[in-house]
Structures are given as C-alpha cells and as structure tokens.
C-alpha positions in Angstrom: 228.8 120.1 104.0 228.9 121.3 107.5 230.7 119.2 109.9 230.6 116.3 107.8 233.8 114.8 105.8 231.5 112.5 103.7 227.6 112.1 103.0 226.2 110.1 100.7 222.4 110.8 99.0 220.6 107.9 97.4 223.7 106.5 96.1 223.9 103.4 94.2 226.1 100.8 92.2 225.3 98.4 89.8 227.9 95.9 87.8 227.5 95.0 84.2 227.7 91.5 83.5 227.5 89.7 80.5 226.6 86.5 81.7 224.6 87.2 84.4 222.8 90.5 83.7 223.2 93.8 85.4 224.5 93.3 89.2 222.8 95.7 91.9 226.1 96.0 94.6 224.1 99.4 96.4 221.0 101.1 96.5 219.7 103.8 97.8 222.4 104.6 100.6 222.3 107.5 102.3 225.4 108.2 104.9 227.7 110.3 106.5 230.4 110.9 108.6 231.4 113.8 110.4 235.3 115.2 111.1 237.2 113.2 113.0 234.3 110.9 113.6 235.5 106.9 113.7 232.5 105.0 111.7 232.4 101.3 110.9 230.5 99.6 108.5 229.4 96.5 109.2 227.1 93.9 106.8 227.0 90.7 105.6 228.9 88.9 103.1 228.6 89.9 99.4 226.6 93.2 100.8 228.6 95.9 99.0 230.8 97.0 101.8 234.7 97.3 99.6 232.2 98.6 97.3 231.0 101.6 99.3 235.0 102.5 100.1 236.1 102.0 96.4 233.4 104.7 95.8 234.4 106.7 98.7 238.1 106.3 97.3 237.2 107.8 94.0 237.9 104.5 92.4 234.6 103.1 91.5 231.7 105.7 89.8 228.2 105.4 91.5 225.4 104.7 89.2 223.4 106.3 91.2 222.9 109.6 93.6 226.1 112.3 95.1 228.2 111.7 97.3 230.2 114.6 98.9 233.7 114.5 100.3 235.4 117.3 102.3 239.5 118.0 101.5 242.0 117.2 98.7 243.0 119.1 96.3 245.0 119.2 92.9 248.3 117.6 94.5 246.5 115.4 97.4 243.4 113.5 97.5 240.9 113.5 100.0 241.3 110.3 101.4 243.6 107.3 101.9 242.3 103.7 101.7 244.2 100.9 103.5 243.2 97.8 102.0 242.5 93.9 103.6 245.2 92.6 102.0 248.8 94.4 102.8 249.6 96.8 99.7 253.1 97.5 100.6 255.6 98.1 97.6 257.7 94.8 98.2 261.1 96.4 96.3 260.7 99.4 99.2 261.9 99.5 102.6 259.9 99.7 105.6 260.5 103.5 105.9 260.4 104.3 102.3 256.8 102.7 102.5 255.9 103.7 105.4 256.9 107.7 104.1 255.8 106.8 100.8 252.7 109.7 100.9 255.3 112.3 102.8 257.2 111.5 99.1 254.6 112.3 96.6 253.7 115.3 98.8 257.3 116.5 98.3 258.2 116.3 101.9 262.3 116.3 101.6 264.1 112.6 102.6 265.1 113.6 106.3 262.2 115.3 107.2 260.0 112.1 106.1 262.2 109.8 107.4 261.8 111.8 111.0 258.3 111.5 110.3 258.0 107.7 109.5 260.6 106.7 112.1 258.5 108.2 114.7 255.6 106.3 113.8 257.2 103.2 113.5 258.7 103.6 116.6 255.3 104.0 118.6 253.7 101.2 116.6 256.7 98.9 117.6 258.9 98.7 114.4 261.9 100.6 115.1 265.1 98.5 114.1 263.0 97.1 111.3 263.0 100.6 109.5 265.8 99.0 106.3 264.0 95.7 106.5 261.6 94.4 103.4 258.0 93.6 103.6 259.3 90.0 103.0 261.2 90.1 106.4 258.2 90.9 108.2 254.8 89.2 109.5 251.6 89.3 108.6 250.6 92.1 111.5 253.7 94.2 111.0 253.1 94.8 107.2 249.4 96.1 108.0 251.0 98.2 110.6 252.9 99.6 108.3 250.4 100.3 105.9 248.2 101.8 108.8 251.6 104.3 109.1 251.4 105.1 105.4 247.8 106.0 105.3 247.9 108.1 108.4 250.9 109.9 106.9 249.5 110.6 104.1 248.2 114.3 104.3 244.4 113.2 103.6 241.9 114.1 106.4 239.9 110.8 105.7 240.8 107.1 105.8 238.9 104.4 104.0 240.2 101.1 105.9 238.4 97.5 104.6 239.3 95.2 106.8 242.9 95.6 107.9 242.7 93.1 110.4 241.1 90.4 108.9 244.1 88.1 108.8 245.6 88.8 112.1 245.2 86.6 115.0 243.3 87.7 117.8 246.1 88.8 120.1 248.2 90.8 117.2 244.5 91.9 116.3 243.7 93.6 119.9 247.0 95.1 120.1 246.3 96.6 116.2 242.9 98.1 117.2 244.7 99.5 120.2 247.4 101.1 118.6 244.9 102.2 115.8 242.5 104.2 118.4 246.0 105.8 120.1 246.6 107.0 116.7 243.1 108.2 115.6 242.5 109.5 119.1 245.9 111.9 118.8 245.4 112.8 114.6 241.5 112.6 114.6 241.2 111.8 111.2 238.0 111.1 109.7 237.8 107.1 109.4 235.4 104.7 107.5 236.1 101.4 108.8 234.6 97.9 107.1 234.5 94.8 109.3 232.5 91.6 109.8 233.3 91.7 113.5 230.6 93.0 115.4 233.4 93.2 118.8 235.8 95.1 116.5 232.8 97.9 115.4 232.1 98.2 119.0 235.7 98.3 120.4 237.0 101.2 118.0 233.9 103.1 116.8 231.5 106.7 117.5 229.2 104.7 115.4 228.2 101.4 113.9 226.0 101.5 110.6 224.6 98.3 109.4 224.2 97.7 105.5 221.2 94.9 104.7 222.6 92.0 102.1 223.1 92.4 98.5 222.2 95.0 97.1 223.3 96.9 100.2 221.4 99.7 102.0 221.8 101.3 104.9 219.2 99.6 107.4 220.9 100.9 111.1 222.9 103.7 112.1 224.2 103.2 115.8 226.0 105.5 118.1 228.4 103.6 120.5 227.3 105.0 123.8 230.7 104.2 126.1 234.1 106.1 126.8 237.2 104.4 125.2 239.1 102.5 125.9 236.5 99.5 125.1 237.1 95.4 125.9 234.5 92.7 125.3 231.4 93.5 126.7 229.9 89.7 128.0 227.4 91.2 131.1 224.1 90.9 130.0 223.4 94.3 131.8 226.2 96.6 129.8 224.7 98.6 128.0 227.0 97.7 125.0 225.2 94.2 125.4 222.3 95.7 124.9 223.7 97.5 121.8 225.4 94.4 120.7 222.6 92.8 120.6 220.4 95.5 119.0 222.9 95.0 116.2 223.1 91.1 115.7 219.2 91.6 115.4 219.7 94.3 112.6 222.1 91.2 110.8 219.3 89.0 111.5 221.8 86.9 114.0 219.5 87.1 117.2 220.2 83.2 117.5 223.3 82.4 119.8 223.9 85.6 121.0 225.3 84.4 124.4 228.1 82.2 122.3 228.5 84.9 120.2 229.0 87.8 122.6 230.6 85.8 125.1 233.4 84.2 123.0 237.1 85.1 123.4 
C-alpha cells in the first residue's frame, strides 16, 4: 500500500430491501488516505457517508470493489471508530472507559490508569476520573470517547460526527483539543461531517461525496498551516477553497451568509 493507511478501488454498497428494492448507499468510490493524514468526508444527507466508515470499520461488507487497510492484527484491529452518538459503557467509570482498549490489549490496571488519567487530564477531566457517564455532559462524554479511541492501539480512527451535538463553543474547544492530540499521536483519521468550517478547521484534505448513491466527486487539499479559525475575507485563500467546495455540494447560493456566520 505504500504510504497509504486506507485506499479504496471501485468500491460499492447496496441494501437489500424488501419493500423498496435493492438500495444503492455507494458506487464506484475510489479513496485513500495516507499515514498520519487527517481526511474529512463531507456530503449531503442520506449520501452514504456512516456507510463508507462502517465499511472502513470492518462492520459492513462492500458489494462492490477492495478496499485495503494498513495495521491490526490477530489481537488488535486496524482501526477505532468513534461514533455520533456517545458509546460509553454507562455501568463503567470515566477511567475504566476511557482505558477500556489499554484493557482488551492486556495493558495491566496501573499502567492504563497512568495512561487514561493523563489524557483526561489534558482534555480537562481530571477529578471526574470515578464519575459515570450519567454525571457528565453532553461534550465530556464524546471527550471521553475521543480518549478511548485514541488509546486504543489502532493506527486509524474512523470518527462520524463526534461533534454533532455539541454547541458551538464546547464544539471549537473539541476540534482544538482533537488537532493537539492528532498533531502529537499522528494517527491516521477519517473524519465525517456536514460542516464545511469543521472539514476546513481540522483537515490535510476535504473529499466531497455526490448524494445518494455516493461517489467521490472532489478531493481537496487544505492549503493553510494549523491552527485554523473561520475564514470570512473574500481574499483567503480558504474562501476561495470554501467556496470551491460549497459549489462541489451544489450550495453556491448564500455563500456570504454561509461563510460568514458565527
């Protein structure tokens, strides 16, 4: 495979459905993403984006084409997803969650608990390591399950929307502390979002899938040095790529709105 952790050839997904007939999700998607490389995947609604991870994640069979994934082996897999929805095991505490991959890897209690203390710590948990998921918000539990997936021992992580049901502030300070972490571990990471902002603000590239059944219709490098803000001056070059990306979503109309909200 090269330098690349995952690549995709002509790889394709369809449903069976007995009331509606077969169900095309992907076609003909041909991707990849290097080590260490931060790529998002962006699309509209309904366009087969969980899809593409659930494949990626070795839960879903493709119809259709190879894909390729560098790493795992008998005892680890190759990648970790983190899921829109917190996944937390709600009978665990935050540290036993958060270490919950250094366990199955047979990393010993007090080296894990090192481990997972010291990520909590720099995402801003620590004094909530004995707490429950139920004792914590919204943001905090996706922290948390940011923690687990990065301790996990996989090279790759498949992340569909983690931030979706943030607010905007916990949001910011969630991709921040997520590009701290990449930029220190520089795992591979597959990233699905609807937030054009967010692709831009954590990514080396921004692909664009077409609506259902999803293809891969743009592939964007993100030209600027992190750290990234909001990019609103109609001569940043970011606009410019913004913009160029909103066209590939067919959303050219109401870019200055769009671009410009906070």
């Amino acid at each position: 495979m090269s330098s690349s952790s995952i690549r995709c050839r002509a790889l394709g997904v369809t449903y069976a459905s007995e009331r509606a007939g077969p169900l095309r999700a992907l076609r003909n998607i041909d991707f990849q993403a290097n080590r260490g490389e931060f790529v998002s995947v962006i699309g509209p609604s309904g366009c087969g984006k969980t899809t593409l991870l659930h494949v990626l994640a070795g839960l879903l069979p493709p119809n259709e084409g190879t894909f390729e994934m560098a790493g795992g082996n008998g005892k680890n897999p190759a990648a970790s997803l983190v899921f829109q929805e917190n996944s937390l095991f709600p009978w665990m505490t935050v540290i036993r969650n958060a270490a919950f991959g250094l366990e199955m890897q047979g990393v010993g209690k007090v080296e894990r608990e090192i481990r997972a203390s010291e990520m909590l710590a720099r995402f801003g948990l620590a004094g909530r390591e004995r707490d429950y998921p139920r004792q914590l918000s919204t943001g905090m539990k996706q922290r948390v399950a940011v923690i687990r997936a990065f301790l996990s021992g996989t090279g790759i992580l498949l992340m569909d929307e983690p931030f979706a049901a943030l607010d905007r502030q916990t949001r910011m300070l969630a991709q921040q502390e997520l590009i701290g972490l990449w930029e220190s571990e520089r795992k591979t990471v597959v990233f699905v979002t609807h937030d054009v902002d967010e692709a831009l603000v954590l990514s080396d590239r921004v692909v664009v899938l077409s609506a259902s059944p999803g293809t891969v219709v743009a592939d964007y490098r993100v030209p600027a040095e992190r750290p990234r803000g909001l990019f609103c001056e109609p001569d940043d070059e970011l606009y410019e790529l913004k913009r160029r990306i909103l066209a590939s979503l067919g959303l050219t109309a109401g870019l200055t709105a769009y671009t410009c909200a906070s």
